[in-house]
C-alpha positions, 0 to 999 in steps of 0.5 A: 231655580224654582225647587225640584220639589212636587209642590203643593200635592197635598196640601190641604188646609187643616186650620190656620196655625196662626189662628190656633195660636190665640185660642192656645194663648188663653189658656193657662200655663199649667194646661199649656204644658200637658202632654195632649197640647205639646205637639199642637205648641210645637207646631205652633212653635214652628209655624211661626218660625216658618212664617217668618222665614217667607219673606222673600218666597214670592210670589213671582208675578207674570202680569200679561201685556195685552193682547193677553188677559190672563197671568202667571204666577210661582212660589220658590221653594227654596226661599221659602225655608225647608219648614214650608211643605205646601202652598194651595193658590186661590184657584185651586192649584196646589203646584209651586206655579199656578197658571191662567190667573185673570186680571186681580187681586189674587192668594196664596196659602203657605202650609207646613204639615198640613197647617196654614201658617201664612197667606199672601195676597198679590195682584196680577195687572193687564199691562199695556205698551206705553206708546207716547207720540208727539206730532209737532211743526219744526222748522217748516215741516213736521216731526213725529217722536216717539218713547215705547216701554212696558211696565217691570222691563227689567225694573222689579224682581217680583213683577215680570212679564207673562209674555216677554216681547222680542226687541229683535221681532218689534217693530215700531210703523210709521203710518202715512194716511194710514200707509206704513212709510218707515219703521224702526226696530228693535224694539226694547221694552225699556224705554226706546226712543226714536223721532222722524223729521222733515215730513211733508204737511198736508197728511195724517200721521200715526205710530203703530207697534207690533210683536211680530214674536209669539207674544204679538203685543201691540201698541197704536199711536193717535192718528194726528192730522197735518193741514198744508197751507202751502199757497195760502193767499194772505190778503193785504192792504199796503199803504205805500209812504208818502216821503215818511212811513207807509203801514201793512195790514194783513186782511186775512190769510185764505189757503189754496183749496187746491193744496193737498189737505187745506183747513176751512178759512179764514186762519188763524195764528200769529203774525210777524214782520221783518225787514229785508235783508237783514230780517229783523223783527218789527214791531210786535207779534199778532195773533188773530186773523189779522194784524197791522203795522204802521209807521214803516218806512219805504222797503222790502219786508217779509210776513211770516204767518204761523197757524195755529193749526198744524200746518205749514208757516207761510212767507210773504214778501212785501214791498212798501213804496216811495210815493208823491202826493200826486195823484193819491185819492181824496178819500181812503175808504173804498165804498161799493155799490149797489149791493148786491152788485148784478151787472156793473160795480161801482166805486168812490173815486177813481182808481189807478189799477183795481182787481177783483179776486175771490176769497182765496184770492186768485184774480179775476179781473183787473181794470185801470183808471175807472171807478167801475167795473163789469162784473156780468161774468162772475157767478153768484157769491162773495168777492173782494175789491182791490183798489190801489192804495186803499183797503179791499172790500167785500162785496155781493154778485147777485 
């Protein structure tokens, strides 16, 4: 109950009680006991009294949550002691509430017949939804969590909201490239909690938080924007094992223009090898755009590509062979020429089976058993050279 009383209507500041108090105290005792200043100590008397009977009076703050920018806030007359008759709020008011406060520091005048005994300073506060959102890889897809609350949910008797929002009407949007694709209610203002999971890479995501109630107090999320690396092209160089151990080396990792939301490459992430079937690890993890890992012996292996983008792992079989000496290349540096190349290209030694692919590496050409190859077709730009057995090399077409 906030007091049947009619408030504040008169109160009117006739100097402050407290502030009479210092003037009285110099004088005399003698001249304190006259008769003409027996009423002013009593008041004095009482004031002090009914000062130090407000503590729990209020103010009752109601802070807005935005959208709204102004606030509330009351005194409760029956806490305050029956010696407090009126109160006057900075703004003018003289009711037991006074309404429309902007966001600020704030004063209420307590009075007791017409004498100021105490004033209490307060703050009204914008309030906001605390919408925390988290956008992260898990296992192979995305996952996006979130944790809403308002500020005094329950948590303080003297702070509150000028507008309470409705759990049952608040509603918590999962935003697709901007299209909602899923929604969570209710909605409590104390921390509410909730995460989506095995979302597609490649789109972006966003938490949007309405009231649909009355109060319409709102909340966005950071737009996050996923890349989709699915059909990346990682670019290897497997040398195959001569009766010992072989070595894989990733040149770099390339993504499918073609894929839904690609990132410019070359990627960069980390790197990892594991032995089939068993998948276990081999040797260390690499960071960078590229890695390499020699001493392997022949086998079925696997590279895991993790970007450092959010954006889809990739996994790539590779197998290390069992060769003869037989037929390897004298030399293991792959030269081209001339650069740029217009007509023909040609290389040092002759290769088994060559390729050439673009930068994202789909294939182009193919020859076997040459040392050159007719590149008439291909329009200007840059190309890579597979040569069996030997690392690819860029080159120019004029």
């Amino acid at each position: 109950m906030r007091g049947t009383t009619d408030g504040c209507a008169n109160a009117r500041p006739a100097g402050s009680a407290i502030g009479n108090f210092s003037a009285f105290a110099r004088l005399p005792f003698g001249a304190l006991i006259k008769p003409e200043n027996m009423r002013s100590l009593l008041l004095i008397v009482i004031a002090l009294y009914a000062a130090a009977a407000v503590a729990q009076c209020g103010p009752y703050v109601a802070h807005p949550i935005w959208p709204e920018t102004q606030g509330s806030a009351f005194l409760n007359p029956n806490e305050c002691g029956d010696a407090i008759t009126s109160c006057l709020w900075d703004g003018g008011s003289t009711a037991w509430e006074a309404f429309g406060l902007p966001i600020g520091t704030h004063t209420v005048a307590l009075f007791v017949n017409g004498l100021e005994v105490q004033t209490l300073t307060f703050e009204v506060e914008q309030l906001e939804w605390d919408l925390n959102q988290a956008v992260f890889p898990y296992q192979g897809a995305v996952s996006v969590s979130m944790w809403a609350e308002v500020p005094y949910c329950g948590t303080s008797i003297f702070n509150y909201h000028h507008c309470p929002p409705d759990p049952e009407q608040t509603v918590v949007y999962l935003l697709q490239d901007g299209v909602a694709i899923d929604s969570l209610s209710p909605v409590g203002c104390l921390a509410t909690q909730h995460e989506w999971s095995g979302l597609p890479f490649g789109y972006t995501y966003q938490l949007y938080l309405v009231d649909h109630g009355a109060c319409g107090s709102e909340a966005w999320g950071a737009a996050v924007e996923t890349w989709s690396c699915a059909g990346a092209d990682v670019v290897l160089d497997v040398q195959s094992s001569m009766g010992s151990t072989g070595s894989i080396e990733v040149l770099e990792v390339m993504p499918d223009p073609a894929s839904i939301n690609p990132p410019a490459g070359p990627l960069e992430g980390t790197f990892r090898l594991w032995s089939l079937p068993g998948y276990e690890q081999v040797g260390d993890e690499q960071t960078g755009t590229s890695a390499y890992w020699d001493g392997l012996p022949p086998g079925d292996y696997e590279v895991l590509f993790a970007p450092d983008l959010l954006c889809d792992p990739v996994l790539t079989p590779v197998t290390v062979d069992l060769i003869s000496g037989i037929g390897i290349h004298a030399t293991r540096n792959l030269h081209t020429w001339p650069q740029p190349a217009h007509n023909v290209l040609h290389w040092n030694g002759t290769a088994n089976t060559a390729r050439i692919t673009d930068l994202h590496g789909r294939l182009l050409l193919q020859v076997r058993n040459t040392d050159r190859m007719d590149v008439a077709t291909l329009v200007r730009g840059t190309y890579l050279l597979h040569v069996e057995g030997r690392s690819a090399t860029r080159f120019v077409k004029d």
